[in-house]
N, C-alpha and C positions, 0 to 999 in steps of 0.2 A: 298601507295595509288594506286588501282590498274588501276583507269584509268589512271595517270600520266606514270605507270607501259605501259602500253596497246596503247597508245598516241606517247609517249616515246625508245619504246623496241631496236628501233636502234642507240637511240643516246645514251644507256648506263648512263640515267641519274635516279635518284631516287629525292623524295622530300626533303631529308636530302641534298641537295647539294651535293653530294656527286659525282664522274665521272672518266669517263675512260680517257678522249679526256686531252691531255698536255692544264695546261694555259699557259697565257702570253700575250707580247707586242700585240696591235692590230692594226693590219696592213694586213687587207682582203681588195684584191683588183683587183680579177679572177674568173669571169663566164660564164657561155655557152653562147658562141657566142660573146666572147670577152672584152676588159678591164672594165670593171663596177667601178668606186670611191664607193663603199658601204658602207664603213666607211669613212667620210669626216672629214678631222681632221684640216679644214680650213673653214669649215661649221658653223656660228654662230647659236646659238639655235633662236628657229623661237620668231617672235615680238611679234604675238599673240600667246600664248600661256595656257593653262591650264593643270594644271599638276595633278597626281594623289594625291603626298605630296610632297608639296613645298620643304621638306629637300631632301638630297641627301641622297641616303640607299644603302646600300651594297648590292649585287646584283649578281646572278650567271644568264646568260642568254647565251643559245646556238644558234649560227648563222646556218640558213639549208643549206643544201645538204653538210655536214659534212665539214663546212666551220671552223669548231672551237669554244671554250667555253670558255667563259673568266670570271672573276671575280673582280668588278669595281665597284665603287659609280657608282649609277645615279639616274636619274629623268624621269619620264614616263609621255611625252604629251600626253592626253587622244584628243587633239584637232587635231593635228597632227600625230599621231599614230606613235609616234617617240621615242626612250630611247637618251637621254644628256649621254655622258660616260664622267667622269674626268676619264684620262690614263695616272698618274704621273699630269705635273703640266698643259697638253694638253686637252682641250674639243671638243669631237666629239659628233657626229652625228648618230645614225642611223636608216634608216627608218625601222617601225615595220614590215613591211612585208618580210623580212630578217633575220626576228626572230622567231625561233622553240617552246621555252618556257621562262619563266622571272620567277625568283624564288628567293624572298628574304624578309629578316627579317623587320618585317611591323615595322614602326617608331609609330606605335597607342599602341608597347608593348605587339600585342595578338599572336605571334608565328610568324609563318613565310606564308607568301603568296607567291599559287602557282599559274600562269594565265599561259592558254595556246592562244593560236594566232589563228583567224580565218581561216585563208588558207590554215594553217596544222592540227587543230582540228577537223572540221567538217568534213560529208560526202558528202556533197552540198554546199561549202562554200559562194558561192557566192549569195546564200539565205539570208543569215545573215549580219548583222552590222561589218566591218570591224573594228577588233580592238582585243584589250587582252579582256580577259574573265578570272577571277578567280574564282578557286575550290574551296569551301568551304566545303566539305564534301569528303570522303574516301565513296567507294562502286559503285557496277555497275550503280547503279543511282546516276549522280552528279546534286546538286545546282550550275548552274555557276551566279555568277552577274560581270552584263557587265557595265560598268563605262563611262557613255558618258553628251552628257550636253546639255543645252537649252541657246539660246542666244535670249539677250532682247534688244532691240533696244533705242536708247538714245528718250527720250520724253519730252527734255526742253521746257517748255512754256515762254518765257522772258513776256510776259505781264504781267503774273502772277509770274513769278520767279519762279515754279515749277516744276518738274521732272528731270530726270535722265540727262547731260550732255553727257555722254559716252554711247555707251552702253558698255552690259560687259555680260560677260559666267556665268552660272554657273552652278558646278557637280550637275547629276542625275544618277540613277543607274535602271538599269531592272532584271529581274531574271527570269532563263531558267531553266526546268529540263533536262537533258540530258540522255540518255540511248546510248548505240550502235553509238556515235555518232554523235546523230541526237538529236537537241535540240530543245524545245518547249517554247516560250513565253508565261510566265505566264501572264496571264490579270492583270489589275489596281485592281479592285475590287473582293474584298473578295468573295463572292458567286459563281462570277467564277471560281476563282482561284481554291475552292473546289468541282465546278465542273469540272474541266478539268481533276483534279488530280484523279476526280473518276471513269473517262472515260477511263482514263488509269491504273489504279489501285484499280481495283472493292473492294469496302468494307471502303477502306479509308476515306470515310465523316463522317461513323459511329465512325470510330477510330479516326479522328478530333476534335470532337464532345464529345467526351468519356472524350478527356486530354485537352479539352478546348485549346487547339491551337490557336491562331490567327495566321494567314496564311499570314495575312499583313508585322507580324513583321520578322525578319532574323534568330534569334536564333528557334524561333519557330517552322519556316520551316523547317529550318536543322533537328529538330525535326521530322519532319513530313517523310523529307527523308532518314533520318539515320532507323525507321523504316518499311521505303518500300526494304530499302537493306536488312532490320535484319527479316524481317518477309512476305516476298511476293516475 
């Protein structure tokens, strides 16, 4: 994947898991400008919480500034922008922005998910939503979808008995094209979304329009950008 490739190039890492950097024990606990706990292995996982998949998945994720790579179940708070590490029979902590890239075998059965991290992805990061972004596509233009969520607020009515007691979260998702870096929020609706794509990619509505696309749905899209990589 050449953005993973291009993203990536120092830390020696490819989308096959694959790596230069020794694994092992994790116990990073040294940064500029002195003692940092980065990995909290006394840390309980947070109370509220929503996670990407509830199960625990095998997982290769490298810490920055060549802090180390390791390979460990875990769980990815989309709410807290945090990875759950089991390390033997120990649970850690640690905060996503500590984190280079997350790379691991999707528990839905369809390959393996590659998400890279907003602070190290981007060229303006602090434009964007903080958090993992996964690649869905190979090529100088990637689909990234960003995994974040909307919270509804409890709305019991006791005179009536009706409504929500709690509130409670729930996953939603957005999706960016990215070139060079620099990622663009696709809009909600369809007609935009085909216009934007035409703004930057002259001819493409016709070629949308040709293969009946829907620009809504995800495999579609990927369609749409596999060939903007393969033909423009």
């Amino acid at each position: 994947m050449r953005l993973i490739y291009f993203l990536l190039i120092g830390l020696s890492i490819s989308v096959s898991g694959q790596m230069r950097y020794p694994t092992g024990v994790i116990n990073v606990n040294t940064a500029v400008g002195g003692i940092v706990e980065q990995i909290q292995p006394d840390k309980a996982p947070a109370l509220n919480a929503l996670y990407l998949f509830e199960n625990w998945v095998p997982a290769t994720f490298i810490i920055r500034n060549d802090l180390g790579a390791f390979e460990n179940p875990i769980r990815y708070d989309i709410l807290n922008h945090q990875i759950e590490i089991k390390d033997g029979t120990a649970l850690k902590v640690l905060e996503g922005n500590f984190i280079e890239s997350l790379n691991f075998k999707s528990p839905r059965g369809d390959g393996e998910n590659v998400f890279i991290i907003t602070n190290n992805a981007f060229e303006q990061p602090t434009s964007y939503p903080i958090g993992a972004y996964e690649v869905l596509n190979e090529g100088d233009a990637n689909l990234l979808k960003y995994y974040t969520f909307e919270r509804f607020e409890a709305g019991y009515n006791p005179a009536l008995d009706v409504g929500a007691k709690e509130p409670r979260l729930e996953r939603k998702s957005e999706y960016y094209i990215m070139s060079n870096r620099v990622p663009t929020l696709l809009p909600t609706s369809k007609k935009k979304i085909i216009e934007l794509l035409n703004s930057k990619y002259s001819g493409i509505k016709e070629t949308i329009k040709s293969n009946r696309w829907n620009v809504k749905d995800e495999a579609d899209l990927k369609q749409v950008v596999n060939y903007i990589n393969n033909n423009m």
